[in-house]
C-alpha positions in Angstrom: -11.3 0.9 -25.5 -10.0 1.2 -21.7 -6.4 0.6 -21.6 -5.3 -2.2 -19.6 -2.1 -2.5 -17.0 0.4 -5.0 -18.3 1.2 -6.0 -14.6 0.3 -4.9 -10.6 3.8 -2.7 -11.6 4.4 -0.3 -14.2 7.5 1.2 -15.9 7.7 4.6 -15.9 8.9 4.3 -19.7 5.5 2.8 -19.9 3.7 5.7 -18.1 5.4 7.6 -20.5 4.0 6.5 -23.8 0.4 5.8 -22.2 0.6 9.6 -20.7 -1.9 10.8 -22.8 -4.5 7.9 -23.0 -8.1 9.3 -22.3 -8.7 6.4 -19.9 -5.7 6.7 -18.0 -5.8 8.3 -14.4 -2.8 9.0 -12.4 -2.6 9.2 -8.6 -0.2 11.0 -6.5 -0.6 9.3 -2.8 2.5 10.5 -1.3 2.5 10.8 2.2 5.2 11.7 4.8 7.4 8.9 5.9 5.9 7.4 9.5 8.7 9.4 12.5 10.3 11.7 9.5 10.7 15.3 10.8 10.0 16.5 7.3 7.5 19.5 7.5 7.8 20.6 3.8 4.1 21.2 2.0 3.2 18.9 -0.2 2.0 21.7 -2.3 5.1 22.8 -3.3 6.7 19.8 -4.9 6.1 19.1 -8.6 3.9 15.9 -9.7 4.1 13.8 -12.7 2.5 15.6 -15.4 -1.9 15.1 -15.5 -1.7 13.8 -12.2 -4.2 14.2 -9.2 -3.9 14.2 -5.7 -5.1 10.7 -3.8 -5.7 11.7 0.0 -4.8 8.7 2.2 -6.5 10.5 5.0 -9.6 11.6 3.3 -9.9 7.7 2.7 -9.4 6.5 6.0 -11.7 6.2 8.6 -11.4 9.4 10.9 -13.9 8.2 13.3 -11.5 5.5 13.7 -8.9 5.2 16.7 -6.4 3.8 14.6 -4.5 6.0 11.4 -5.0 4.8 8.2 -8.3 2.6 9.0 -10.3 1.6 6.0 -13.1 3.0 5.2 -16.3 0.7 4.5 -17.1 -0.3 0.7 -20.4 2.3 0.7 -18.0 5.3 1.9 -15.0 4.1 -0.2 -17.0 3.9 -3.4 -18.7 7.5 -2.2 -14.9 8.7 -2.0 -13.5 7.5 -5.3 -16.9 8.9 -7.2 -16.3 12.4 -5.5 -12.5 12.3 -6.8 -13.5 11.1 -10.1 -12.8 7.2 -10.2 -14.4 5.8 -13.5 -15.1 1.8 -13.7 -13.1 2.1 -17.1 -10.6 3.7 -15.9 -6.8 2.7 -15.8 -5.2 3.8 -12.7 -1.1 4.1 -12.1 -0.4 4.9 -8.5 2.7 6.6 -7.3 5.0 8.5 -4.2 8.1 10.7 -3.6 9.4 8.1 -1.9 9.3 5.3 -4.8 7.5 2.6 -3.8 6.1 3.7 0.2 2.6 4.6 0.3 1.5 4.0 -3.4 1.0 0.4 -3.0 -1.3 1.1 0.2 -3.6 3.0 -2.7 -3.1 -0.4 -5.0 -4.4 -2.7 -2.1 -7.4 -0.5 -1.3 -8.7 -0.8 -5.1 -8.0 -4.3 -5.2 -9.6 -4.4 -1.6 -13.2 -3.2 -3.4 -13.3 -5.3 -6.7 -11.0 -2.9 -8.6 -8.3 -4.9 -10.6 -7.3 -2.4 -13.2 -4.6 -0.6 -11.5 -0.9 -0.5 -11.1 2.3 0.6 -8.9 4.6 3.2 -10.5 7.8 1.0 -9.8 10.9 3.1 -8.5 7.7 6.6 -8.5 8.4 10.1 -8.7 12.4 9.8 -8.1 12.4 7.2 -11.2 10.1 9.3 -13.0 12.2 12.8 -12.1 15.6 10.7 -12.4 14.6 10.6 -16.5 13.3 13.7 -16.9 10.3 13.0 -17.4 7.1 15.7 -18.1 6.0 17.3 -14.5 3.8 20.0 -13.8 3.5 22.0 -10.6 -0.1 20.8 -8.4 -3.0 22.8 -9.5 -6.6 22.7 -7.8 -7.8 21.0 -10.8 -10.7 18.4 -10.5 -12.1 15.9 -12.2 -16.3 15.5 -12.5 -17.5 12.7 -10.7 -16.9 9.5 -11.4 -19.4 6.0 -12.1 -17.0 3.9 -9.4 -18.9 0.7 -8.2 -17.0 -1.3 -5.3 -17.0 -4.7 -5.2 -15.7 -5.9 -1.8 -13.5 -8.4 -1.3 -12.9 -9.8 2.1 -10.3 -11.9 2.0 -7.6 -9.5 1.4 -8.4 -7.9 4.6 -7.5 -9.3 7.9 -8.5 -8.0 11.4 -7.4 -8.4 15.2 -10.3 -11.3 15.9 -8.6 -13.1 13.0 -4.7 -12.6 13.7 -5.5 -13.3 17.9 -7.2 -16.6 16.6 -4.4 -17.3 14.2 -1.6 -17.1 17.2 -3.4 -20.8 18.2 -4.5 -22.3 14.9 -1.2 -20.9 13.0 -3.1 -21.4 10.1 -1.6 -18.4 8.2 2.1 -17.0 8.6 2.1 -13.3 9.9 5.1 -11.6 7.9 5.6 -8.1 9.4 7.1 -5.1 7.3 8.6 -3.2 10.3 12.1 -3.0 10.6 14.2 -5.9 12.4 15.1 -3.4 15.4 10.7 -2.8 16.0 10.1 -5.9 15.2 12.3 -7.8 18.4 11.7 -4.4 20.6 15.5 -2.5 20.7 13.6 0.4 18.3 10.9 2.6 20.0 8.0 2.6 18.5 7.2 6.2 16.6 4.1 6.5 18.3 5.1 6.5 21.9 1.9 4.8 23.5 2.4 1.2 21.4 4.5 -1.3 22.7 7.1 -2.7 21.4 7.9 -6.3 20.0 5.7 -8.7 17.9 3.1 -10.8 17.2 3.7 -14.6 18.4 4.7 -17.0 15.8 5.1 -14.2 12.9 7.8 -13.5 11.3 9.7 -10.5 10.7 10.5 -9.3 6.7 10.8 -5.7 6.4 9.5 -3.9 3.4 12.9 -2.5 2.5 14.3 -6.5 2.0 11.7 -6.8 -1.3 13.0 -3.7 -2.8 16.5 -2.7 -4.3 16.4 1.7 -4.2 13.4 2.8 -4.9 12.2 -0.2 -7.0 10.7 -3.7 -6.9 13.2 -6.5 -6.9 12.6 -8.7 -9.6 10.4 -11.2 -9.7 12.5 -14.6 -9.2 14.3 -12.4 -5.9 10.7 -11.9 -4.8 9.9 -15.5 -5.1 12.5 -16.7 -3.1 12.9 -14.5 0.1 9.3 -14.8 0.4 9.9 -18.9 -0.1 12.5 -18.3 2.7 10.2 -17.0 5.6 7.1 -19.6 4.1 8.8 -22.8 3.3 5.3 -24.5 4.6 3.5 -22.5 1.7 0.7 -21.2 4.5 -1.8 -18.6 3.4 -0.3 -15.3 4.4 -1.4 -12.3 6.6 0.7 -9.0 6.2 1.3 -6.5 9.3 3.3 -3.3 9.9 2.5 -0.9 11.9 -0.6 1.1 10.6 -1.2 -0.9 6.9 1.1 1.0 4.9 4.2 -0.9 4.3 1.9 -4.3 4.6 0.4 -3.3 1.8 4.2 -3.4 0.4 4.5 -6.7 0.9 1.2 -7.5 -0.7 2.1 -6.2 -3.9 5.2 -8.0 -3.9 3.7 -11.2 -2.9 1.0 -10.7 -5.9 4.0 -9.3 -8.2 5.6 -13.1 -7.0 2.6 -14.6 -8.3 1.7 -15.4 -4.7 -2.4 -15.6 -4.0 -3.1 -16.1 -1.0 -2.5 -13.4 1.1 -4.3 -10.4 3.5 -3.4 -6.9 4.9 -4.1 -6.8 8.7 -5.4 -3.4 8.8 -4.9 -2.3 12.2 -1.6 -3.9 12.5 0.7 -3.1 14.6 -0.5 0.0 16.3 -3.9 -1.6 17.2 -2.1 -4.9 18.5 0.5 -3.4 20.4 -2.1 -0.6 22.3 -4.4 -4.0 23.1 -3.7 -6.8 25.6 -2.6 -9.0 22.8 0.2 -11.4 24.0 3.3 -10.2 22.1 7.2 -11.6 21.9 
């Protein structure tokens, strides 16, 4: 029988006893932070043991203008058979950086139907922090895998929807960027995007929802998400390319909070468009 994820987030304690569970996979989805002037090869760090290698950019649309654009349900699906994505499988996700880009790899699954999969809270630094089993990266592969997506369209949210939104104000946008890009006194890493934000959302970076390299815990979740959406209105999460959005959708669904979409181009696509900004 497929094991099953406790929760959206997983212990690496739990990791630890599950480690060698046929059904379990493990994904390593590290990517460099966004404006770090790290050029160190991924290559050359060590991975949690039985791990494989989950390329962000293989699973983004590179016909796309914008980074990090998803890819349609057909090519997604195509994608996670080639890598070796089972329909009984149980998939932990994780970074170097603890919980950065990991959760990006959550929302996509939960994005096409896929529900059994978790967040490694506090990652690779929690993981490495206990000494836990880890193996230099080897070109090792998995055969191909019996993945079936079953979109889901209301986790995703694009620029028609959020320029509609800034009238209707339907749904609060919460953005994940840092106070300093959110109000414009911070440049933008990519040079070309404006600065500022979208009218009428809100700014909660990604950082306030974590303590370290870990989720906070759940009541903490609860209420700062309480405190920027007192109304209780359905919830639309930007950033600036979908990454740290995706952050704040796992702690929203961690919080037991439903309602709630990733704008996928986010920032980047609204701030190169004539979109009105504050």
């Amino acid at each position: 029988m497929s094991l099953k994820i406790p929760s959206h987030l997983v212990s690496v304690d739990w990791l630890l006893e599950h480690l060698e569970n046929d059904s379990l996979l493990i994904l390593n989805a590290t990517i460099p932070k966004v404006g770090s002037k790290t050029t160190k090869n991924l290559e050359e760090k060590n991975q949690i043991k039985n791990a494989y290698f989950f390329d962000l950019n293989e699973f983004s649309d590179k016909n796309a203008p914008l980074p990090n654009t998803m890819l349609t349900a057909e090519k997604f699906q195509q994608k996670a058979q080639e890598l070796g994505v089972n329909n009984d499988h149980c998939i932990v996700v994780y970074d170097d950086l603890g919980i950065y880009s990991s959760p990006r790899v959550w929302w996509m699954f939960q994005l096409m139907g896929f529900e059994n999969i978790a967040v490694l809270d506090g990652g690779f630094p929690e993981w490495k922090a206990k000494k836990y089993l880890t193996e230099k990266p080897s070109n090792k592969k998995l055969t191909k895998g019996n993945f079936t997506a079953n979109y889901q369209s209301e986790k995703i949210t694009f620029i028609t929807d959020v320029l509609a939104n800034v009238s209707s104000k339907k749904h609060l946008v919460l953005d994940a960027r840092s106070e300093g890009r959110f109000f414009g006194t911070e440049p933008e890493p990519r040079k070309e995007v404006r600065g500022g934000h979208i009218p009428n959302s809100k700014s909660l970076p990604h950082t306030d929802i974590l303590t370290g390299t870990k989720m906070k815990p759940t009541d903490e979740l609860k209420m700062i998400i309480k405190s920027k959406n007192p109304e209780n209105n359905p919830l639309i999460f930007s950033c600036g390319s979908g990454i740290t959005a995706s952050v704040l959708a796992l702690g929203a669904t961690v919080a037991g909070i439903k309602n709630h979409s990733v704008y996928d181009g986010s920032w980047t696509e609204w701030g190169l468009s004539d979109a009105p900004i504050n």
